[in-house]
Every structure is written in structure tokens, then in C-alpha cells.
C-alpha positions in Angstrom: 11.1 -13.1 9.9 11.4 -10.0 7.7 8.2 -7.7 6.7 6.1 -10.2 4.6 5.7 -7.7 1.9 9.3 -6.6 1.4 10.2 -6.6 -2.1 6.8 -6.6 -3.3 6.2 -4.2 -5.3 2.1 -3.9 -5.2 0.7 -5.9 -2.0 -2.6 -4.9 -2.9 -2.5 -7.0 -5.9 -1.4 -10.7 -4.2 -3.2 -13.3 -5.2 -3.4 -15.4 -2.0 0.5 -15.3 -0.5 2.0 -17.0 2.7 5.6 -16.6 3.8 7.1 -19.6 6.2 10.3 -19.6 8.2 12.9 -22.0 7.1 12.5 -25.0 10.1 15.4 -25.3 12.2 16.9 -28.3 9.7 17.5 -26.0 6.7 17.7 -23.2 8.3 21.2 -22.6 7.0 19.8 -23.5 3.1 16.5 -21.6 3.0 16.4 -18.2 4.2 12.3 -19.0 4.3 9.6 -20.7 2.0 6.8 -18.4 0.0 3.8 -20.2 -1.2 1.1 -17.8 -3.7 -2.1 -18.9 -5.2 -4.3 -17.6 -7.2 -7.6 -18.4 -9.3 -8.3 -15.5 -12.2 -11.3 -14.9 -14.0 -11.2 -16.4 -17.8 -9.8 -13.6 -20.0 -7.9 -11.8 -16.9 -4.8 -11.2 -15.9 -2.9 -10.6 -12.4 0.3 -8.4 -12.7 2.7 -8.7 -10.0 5.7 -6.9 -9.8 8.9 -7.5 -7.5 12.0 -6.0 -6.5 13.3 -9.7 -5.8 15.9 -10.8 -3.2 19.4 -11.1 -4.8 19.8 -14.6 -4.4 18.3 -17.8 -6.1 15.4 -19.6 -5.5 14.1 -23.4 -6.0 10.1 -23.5 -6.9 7.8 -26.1 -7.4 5.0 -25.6 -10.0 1.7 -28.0 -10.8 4.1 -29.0 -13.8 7.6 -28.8 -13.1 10.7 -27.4 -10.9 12.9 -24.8 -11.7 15.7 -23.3 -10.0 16.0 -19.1 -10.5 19.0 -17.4 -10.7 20.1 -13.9 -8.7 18.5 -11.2 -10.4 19.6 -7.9 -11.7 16.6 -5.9 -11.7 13.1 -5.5 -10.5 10.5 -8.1 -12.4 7.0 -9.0 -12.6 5.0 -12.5 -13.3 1.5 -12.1 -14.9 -1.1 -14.4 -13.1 -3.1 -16.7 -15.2 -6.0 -19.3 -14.4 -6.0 -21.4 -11.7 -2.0 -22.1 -10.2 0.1 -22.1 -7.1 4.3 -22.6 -6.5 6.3 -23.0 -3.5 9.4 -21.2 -3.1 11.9 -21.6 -1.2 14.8 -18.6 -0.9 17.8 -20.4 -0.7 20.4 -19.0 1.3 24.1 -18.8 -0.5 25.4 -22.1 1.5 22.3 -23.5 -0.4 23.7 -22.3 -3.8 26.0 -24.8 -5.0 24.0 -27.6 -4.4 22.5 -27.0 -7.4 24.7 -25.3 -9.4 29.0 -24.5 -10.1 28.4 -21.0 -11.4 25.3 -18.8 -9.9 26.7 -15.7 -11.8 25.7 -17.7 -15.6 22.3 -17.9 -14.6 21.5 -14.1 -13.7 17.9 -13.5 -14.3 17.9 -17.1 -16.0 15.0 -19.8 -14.8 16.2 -22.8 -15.5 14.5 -26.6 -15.8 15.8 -29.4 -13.0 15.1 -32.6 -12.7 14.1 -33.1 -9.3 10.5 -35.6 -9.5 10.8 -36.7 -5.4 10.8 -33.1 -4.5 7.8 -32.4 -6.9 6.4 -35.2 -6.4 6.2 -34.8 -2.7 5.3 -31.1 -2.5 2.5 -31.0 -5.5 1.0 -34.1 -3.5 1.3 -31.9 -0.3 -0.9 -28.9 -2.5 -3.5 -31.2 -3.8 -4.5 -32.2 -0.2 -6.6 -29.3 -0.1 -8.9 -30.8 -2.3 -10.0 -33.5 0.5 -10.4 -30.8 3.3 -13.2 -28.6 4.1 -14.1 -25.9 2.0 -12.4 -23.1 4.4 -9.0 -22.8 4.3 -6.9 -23.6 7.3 -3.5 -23.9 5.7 -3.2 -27.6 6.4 -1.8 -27.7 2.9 0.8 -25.3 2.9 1.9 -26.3 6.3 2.6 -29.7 4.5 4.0 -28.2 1.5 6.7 -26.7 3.7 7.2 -30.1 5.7 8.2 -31.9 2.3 10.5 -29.0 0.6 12.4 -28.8 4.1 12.1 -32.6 4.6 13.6 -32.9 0.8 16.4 -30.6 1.6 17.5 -32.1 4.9 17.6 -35.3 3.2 20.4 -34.3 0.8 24.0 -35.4 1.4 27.0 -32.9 2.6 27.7 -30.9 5.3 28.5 -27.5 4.6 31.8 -25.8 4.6 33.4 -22.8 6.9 33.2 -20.9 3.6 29.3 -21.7 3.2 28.4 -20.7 6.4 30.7 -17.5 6.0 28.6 -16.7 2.8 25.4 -16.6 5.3 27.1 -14.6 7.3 28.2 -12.1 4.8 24.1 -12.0 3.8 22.9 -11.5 7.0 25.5 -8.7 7.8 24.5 -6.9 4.0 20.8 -7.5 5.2 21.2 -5.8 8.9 20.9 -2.7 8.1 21.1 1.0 6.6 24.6 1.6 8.4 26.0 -0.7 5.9 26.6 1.1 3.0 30.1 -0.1 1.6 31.6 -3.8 1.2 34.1 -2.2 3.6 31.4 -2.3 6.1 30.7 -5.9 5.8 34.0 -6.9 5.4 34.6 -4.8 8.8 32.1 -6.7 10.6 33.2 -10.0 9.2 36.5 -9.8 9.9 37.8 -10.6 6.8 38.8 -8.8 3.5 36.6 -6.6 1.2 38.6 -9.0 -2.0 37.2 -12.4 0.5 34.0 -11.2 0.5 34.2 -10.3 -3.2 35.1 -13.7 -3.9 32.5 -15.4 -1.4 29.7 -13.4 -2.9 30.6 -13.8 -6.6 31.0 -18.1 -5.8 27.7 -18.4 -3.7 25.6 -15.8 -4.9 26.6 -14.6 -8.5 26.3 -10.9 -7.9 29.2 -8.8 -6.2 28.7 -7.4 -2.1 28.0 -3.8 -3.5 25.3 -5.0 -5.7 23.8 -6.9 -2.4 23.7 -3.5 -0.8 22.3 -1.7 -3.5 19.3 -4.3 -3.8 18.7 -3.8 -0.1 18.9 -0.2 0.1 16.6 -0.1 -3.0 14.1 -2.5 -1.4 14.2 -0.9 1.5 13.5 2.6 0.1 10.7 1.2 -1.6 9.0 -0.1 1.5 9.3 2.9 3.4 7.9 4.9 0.6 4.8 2.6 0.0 4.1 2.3 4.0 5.0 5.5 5.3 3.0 7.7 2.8 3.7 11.1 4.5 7.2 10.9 5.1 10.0 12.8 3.6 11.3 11.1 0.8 14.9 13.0 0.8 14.7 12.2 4.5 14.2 8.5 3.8 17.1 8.8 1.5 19.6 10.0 3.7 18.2 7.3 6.5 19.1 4.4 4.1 22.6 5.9 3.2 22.2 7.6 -0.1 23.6 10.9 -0.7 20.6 12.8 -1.3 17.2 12.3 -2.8 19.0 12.5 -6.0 20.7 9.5 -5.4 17.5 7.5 -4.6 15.8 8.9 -7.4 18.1 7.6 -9.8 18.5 4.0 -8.1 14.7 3.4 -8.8 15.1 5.0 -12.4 17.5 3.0 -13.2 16.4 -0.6 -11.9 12.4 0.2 -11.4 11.7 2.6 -14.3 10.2 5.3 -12.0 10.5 7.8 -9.7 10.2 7.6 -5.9 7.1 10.0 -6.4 5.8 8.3 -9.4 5.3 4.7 -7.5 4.5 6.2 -4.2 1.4 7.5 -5.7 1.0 4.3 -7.9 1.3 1.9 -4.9 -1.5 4.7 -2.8 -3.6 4.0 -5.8 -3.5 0.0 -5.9 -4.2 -0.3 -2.2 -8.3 -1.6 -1.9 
């Protein structure tokens, strides 16, 4: 599974947070399931802040479910109260279950009505009330079981196409040598105008804006974690031109410098 904190922002800052792989049954419609929980003090506030994967997810809430669209930018979520979700990251053969036309709903949470699935899962999260006091997971672990459960039950098996869409994710998400669509297409064995298609029909973003998101999220981890190293070095690992080039990817979708968050993220760490 990939680094638990990838994409997050501010680590330090979680509220209570769990990752889970997808189970073997879905594991071609959820990339993996991501559970947080919090409980703030009365007249507080928890700011998270994300550099979110570019592709949609499907959450559960106490109140509703809502399916998220790919997003554009980085985004944040202030913490409230007492709450939990479950997540799951759908992969792109997940996509058009639940909608025609991923690229309308670009950084767009939208309503569904799906009462089995929240029904199910929000029973799954109020078992915790009838355990001990510790927390042994029991249930998130049962959370899980019902999403994937839910998903496995639905009808249609999934396409060459859909499958080729995973594909083209996983090859964006392998790594830093990976810098053009030619590169995926390469590895794909199919065209860059195919993958253009594939992207824009199961995730609603193009391949180069795939790349760009991992590149950017990528930077951003090594910055936070490796606080000594050379950030034009870490550039030039992760295919950008020069430190120039990084510096103006996080201007432009995180509102900061390289620098600037490095020191932010040193300062939020307990």
C-alpha cells in the first residue's frame, strides 16, 4: 500500500486516520478505503489540508453519502465536533458506476442516494459504542467489510477498457521516470490520443494532469519527510526541470513555496 500520509498535507494535525487496502473482491474498484475520526473541543476547529488523489471518491457520513469528484487543486476540510467518514478511492473502472461524465463534477461533492450502503456502514461505526472503552479497530475493520461487501454486490463486470483505465493509473502512479503521456502510452502499448480518451471518460482529468498531481504530491512528501535534503535536487529526482519548475507547481496549486511549507509542515510536527 502506498505511504499512509501521501497527500496529506499536515500529518501532525490528523484527527484519528486509518488507511485499508481494497480486499481482493474490489480490488479493481477501490484503490483502498480511509476512515478519520475525530472529537474537537466546543468552540475548536481541526484544519486539514490535502493534496488529494486525482480521482473520485465515495464516502459515508453519520448523515448521508456523497460521491466527490477529481479534483483540481490542493483542499482542506475544517474538523468540527464529534464525526467520522469512510472513504473509499475508487479506482477509474469504479468511475462510471456512478456517474456518465466524471469531468462535470471536478471539485464538485455531490448527494446519492445510496441508504443500504449507509445503512450498513454507519451501523458498522456505531458498534464501537458496545465495545470496550480501548480501541481495537473492530469497527473500522467492519466498516470496511460492508463498503467492500456493498460494492461486490453490484451488477456488471467490467470492460477491457475499464481495466485498461487501471492500468493507465497504476503506470502514471509508478514512478518519477514517467514524466510525459508519451511515457504511459509507451508502457501501455497504446496511443497517447487512447489514453487521452481513457483518462478524460474514467477519470475527468487529462494523463498530464495525472502526472502533474503525482509529481506535486510526491514533491511534497519528500520535502516534509526528508527535511535536510536538497530541494533543487528533489526536483530534478521527480522530473522537473529545475527548482524553478517545482517552485511554481506548488505556487500555483498549493499557494506556497517549497521552502515556505517545508518549514510550515517542521513546525506542525508535535
Amino acid at each position: 500500500m502506498k505511504d499512509s500520509f501521501k497527500g496529506i498535507l499536515y500529518p501532525a494535525r490528523l484527527p484519528t486516520f486509518h488507511r485499508f487496502p481494497a480486499p481482493g473482491a474490489v480490488a479493481d474498484l477501490v484503490e483502498w478505503f480511509w476512515i478519520p475520526e475525530w472529537d474537537i473541543e466546543p468552540g475548536r476547529s481541526s484544519r486539514q489540508h490535502v493534496i488529494p488523489y486525482p480521482t473520485s471518491n465515495l464516502v459515508v457520513q453519520p448523515a448521508d453519502v456523497i460521491f466527490s469528484g477529481p479534483t483540481t487543486r490542493a483542499a482542506y476540510r475544517d474538523l468540527t465536533g464529534k464525526g467520522w467518514a469512510v472513504g473509499a478511492l475508487l479506482r477509474p473502472a469504479a468511475v462510471p458506476l456512478f456517474t456518465d461524465a466524471p469531468g462535470t463534477l471536478r471539485d464538485t461533492e455531490v448527494g446519492v442516494e445510496l441508504g443500504e450502503l449507509h445503512a450498513a456502514v454507519a451501523g458498522a461505526m456505531a458498534t464501537r459504542r458496545g465495545e470496550a472503552t480501548h480501541d481495537d479497530g473492530t469497527h473500522r475493520r467492519r466498516a470496511v467489510e460492508a463498503f467492500a461487501a456493498w460494492l461486490a454486490s453490484l451488477d456488471g463486470a467490467l470492460s477491457e477498457e475499464a481495466l485498461l483505465a487501471n492500468r493507465m493509473m497504476d503506470v502514471i502512479a509508478s514512478g518519477p521516470e514517467v514524466v510525459l503521456i508519451e511515457d504511459a502510452a509507451s508502457r501501455l502499448a497504446v496511443s497517447p490520443r487512447t489514453l487521452q480518451r481513457i483518462a478524460r471518460k474514467y477519470v475527468g482529468l487529462s494523463p498530464s494532469a495525472l502526472i502533474r498531481r503525482r509529481r506535486l504530491q510526491d514533491a511534497a512528501e519528500r520535502a516534509r519527510s526528508e527535511p535536510t535534503a536538497d530541494l533543487a535536487a528533489i526536483a530534478v529526482e521527480l522530473g522537473y526541470a529545475d527548482h524553478a519548475h517545482l517552485t511554481n507547481d506548488f505556487q500555483k496549486y498549493l499557494g506556497f513555496t517549497p521552502s515556505t511549507y517545508r518549514r510550515s509542515a517542521g513546525a506542525a510536527e508535535p
